[in-house]
N, C-alpha and C positions, 0 to 999 in steps of 0.2 A: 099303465097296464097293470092289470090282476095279475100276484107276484104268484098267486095260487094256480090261475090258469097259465102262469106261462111253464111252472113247474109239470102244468096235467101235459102239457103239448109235447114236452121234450119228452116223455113218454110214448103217447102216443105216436111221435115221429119216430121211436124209436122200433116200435112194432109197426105201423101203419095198419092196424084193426083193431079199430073200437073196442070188441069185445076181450081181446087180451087186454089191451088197454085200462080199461074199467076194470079189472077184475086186479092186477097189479096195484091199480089205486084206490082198491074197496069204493069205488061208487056204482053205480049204475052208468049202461051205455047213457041213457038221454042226459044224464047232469052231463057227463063228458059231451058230447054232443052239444049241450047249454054253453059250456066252458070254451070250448074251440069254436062254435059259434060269433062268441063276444067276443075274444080276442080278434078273429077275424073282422070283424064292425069294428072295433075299436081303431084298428091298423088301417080299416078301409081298404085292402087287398084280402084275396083268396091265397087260403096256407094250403090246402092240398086241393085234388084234383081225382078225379074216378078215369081208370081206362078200365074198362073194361071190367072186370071184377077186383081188380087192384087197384086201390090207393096209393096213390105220389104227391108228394109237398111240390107246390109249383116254387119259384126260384126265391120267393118271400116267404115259402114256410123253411126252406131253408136256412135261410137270413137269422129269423125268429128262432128257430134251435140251436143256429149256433150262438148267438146272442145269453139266451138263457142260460146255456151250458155254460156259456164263458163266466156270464154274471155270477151261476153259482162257484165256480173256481175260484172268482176273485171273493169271494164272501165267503169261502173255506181257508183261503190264505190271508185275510184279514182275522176270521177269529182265532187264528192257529198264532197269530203273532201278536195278538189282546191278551191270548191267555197265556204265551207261552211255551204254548205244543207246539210240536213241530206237524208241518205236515205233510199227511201220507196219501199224495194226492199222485198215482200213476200215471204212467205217459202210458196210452193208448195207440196203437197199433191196430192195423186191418191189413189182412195180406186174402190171399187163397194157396188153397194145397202145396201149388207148385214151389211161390215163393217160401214158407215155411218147411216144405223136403230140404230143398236145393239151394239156398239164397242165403237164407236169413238164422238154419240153427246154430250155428256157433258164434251169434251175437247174441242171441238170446240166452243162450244156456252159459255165457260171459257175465252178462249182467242179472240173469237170476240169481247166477252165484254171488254175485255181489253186494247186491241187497232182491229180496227175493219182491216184497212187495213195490217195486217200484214200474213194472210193465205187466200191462193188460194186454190180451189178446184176440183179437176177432177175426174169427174165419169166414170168408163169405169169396165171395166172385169178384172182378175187377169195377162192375157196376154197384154194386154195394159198396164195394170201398171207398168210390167217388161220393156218395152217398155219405157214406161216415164221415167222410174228411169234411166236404160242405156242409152238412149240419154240426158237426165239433163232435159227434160222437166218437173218432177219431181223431188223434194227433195227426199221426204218422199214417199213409196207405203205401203199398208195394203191388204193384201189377204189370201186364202186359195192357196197353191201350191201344185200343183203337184209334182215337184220335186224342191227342193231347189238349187236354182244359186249358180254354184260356182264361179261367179265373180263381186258377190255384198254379201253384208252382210243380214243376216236372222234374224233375234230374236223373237225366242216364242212369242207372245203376250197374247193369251187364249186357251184354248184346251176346247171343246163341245162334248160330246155326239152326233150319229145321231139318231134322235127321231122320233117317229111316230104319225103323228097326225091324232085321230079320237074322233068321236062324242061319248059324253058321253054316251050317250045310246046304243053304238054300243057293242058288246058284246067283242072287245079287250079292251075296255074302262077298264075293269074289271080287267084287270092284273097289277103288278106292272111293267112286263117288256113285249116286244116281242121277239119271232126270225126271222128269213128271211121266216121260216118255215110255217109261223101262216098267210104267206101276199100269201098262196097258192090260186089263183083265183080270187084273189081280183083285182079291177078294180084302178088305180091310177091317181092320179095327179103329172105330172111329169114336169120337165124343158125342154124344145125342144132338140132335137135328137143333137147330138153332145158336149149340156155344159158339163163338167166337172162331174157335181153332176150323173148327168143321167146316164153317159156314166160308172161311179163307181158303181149306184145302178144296172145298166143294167147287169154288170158285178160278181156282188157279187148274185144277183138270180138268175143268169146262173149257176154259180159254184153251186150252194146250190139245182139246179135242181127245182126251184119254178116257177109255169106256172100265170102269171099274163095279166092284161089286161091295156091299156092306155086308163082313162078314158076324158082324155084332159090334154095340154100341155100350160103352164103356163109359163110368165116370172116374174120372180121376188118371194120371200117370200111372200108380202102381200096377192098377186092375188093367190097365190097356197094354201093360208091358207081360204082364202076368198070361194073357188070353197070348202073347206072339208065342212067349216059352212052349206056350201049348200046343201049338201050331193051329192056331183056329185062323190065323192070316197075318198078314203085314200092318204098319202103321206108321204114320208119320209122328215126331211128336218134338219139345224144344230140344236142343242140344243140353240144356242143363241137367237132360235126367241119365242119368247112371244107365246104359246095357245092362240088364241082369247076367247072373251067369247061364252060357248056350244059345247068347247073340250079341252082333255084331251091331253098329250104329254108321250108316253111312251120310255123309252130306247129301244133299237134296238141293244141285246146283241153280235150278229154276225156280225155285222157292227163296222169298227174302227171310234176314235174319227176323228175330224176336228178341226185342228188347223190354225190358222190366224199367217201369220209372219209379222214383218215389217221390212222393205226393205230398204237399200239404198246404195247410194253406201261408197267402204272403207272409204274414207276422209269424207265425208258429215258431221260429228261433230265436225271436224274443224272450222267449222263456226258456231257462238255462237248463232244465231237464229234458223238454223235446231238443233243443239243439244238440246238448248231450249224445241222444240216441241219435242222432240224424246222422252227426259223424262216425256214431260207432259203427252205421250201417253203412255209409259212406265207403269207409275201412275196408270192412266187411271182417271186422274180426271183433 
């Protein structure tokens, strides 16, 4: 294989658009194009794939990223012990929002203090993470799954409650718990049409036969906790995030919990610096 195009690919998988792509590695879209062409011929499999106006590595362009990645590690920890240096090669993480609020900062701000350059960080959604981990653009992922990979490793990290936050004054304030049942008419704050959370709660009030209302659509935990303070409506959201001050946080007995795994791939503990973090997160201290 071209040691050059394997280098243009892990790029490219990294953006999945040519034109960043090229522009990152001063060539033109068509040499790039030329480049991922031939490695694909060469391999005799397609590395990515089109849906739609979006580009995806099919399961061999991921293979091929994490490969290169790897390769160049191992060719950074060889010249690093030819010459002498030491090297200053980061363990890689990928979480979203939630884990980075709630989860994971007093390991991080643990071992930044520690040595600073030794962990990288990527923010992105739980499907990216998957992503990072399989191509090695990631060591380490932290998320909520949908369904657990079977060709990366899983491990529990916390299991939450789904809760419902509303204003102390409001009259569910008063319960120790709720059902699906008691959110009949009620107006919410929800995650935009398609995440994950939404598309679960959307589905769990369907079945339960509850007729509700979108009182506006919110990214992220702060800004959806932020709109209840306000009184723009109620919300359901994990147990790991903190009630602001002027509400309350009730269980949501018909609703399952939410659990966070963390990710990586089989080998990854074989290397003493991801194992390292895996247990500091493990801890969780």
């Amino acid at each position: 294989m071209d040691q050059r195009a394997l280098a243009a690919f892990v790029v490219f998988a990294d953006h999945l658009n040519f034109t960043r792509a090229a522009e990152q590695l001063h060539i033109s879209q068509p040499a790039l194009h030329v480049k991922i062409n031939k490695l694909a011929q060469d391999l005799g499999r397609p590395l990515y794939r089109r849906a739609g106006r979006r580009l995806l590595l099919t399961a061999d362009g991921e293979a091929v990223a994490r490969f290169a990645r790897a390769h160049d590690e191992r060719l950074a920890q060889f010249l690093a012990e030819f010459t002498g240096v030491a090297p200053r090669r980061p363990v890689i993480l990928a979480a979203g929002q939630g884990a980075y609020l709630y989860l994971l900062g007093d390991t991080i701000r643990a071992v930044l203090a520690e040595e600073p350059t030794r962990l990288r960080l990527i923010n992105c959604d739980h499907r990216q993470m998957l992503a990072a981990v399989r191509t090695g653009q990631a060591h380490l992922g932290v998320g909520v799954l949908d369904v657990l990979p079977d060709d990366l490793t899983a491990v529990e990290l916390a299991t939450f409650p789904q809760v419902l936050f509303v204003p102390e004054h409001h009259p569910l304030a008063g319960r120790r718990s709720v059902a699906l049942r008691d959110l009949e008419g009620v107006s919410m704050v929800v995650p935009p049409q398609h995440r994950p959370h939404r598309v679960l709660l959307e589905q769990a009030l369907r079945a339960a036969g509850v007729g509700w209302a979108v009182a506006v659509e919110a990214e992220g935990w702060p800004l959806i906790a932020q709109f209840v303070a306000l009184g723009v409506g109620l919300a359901v959201v994990n147990g790991c995030v903190p009630p602001p001050a002027g509400l309350v946080a009730r269980p949501v007995t018909d609703l399952p919990p939410v659990t966070y795994h963390l990710v990586h791939q089989p080998a990854a503990p074989s290397d003493p610096r991801v194992a390292g973090l895996l247990e500091r997160i493990l801890a969780r201290g």
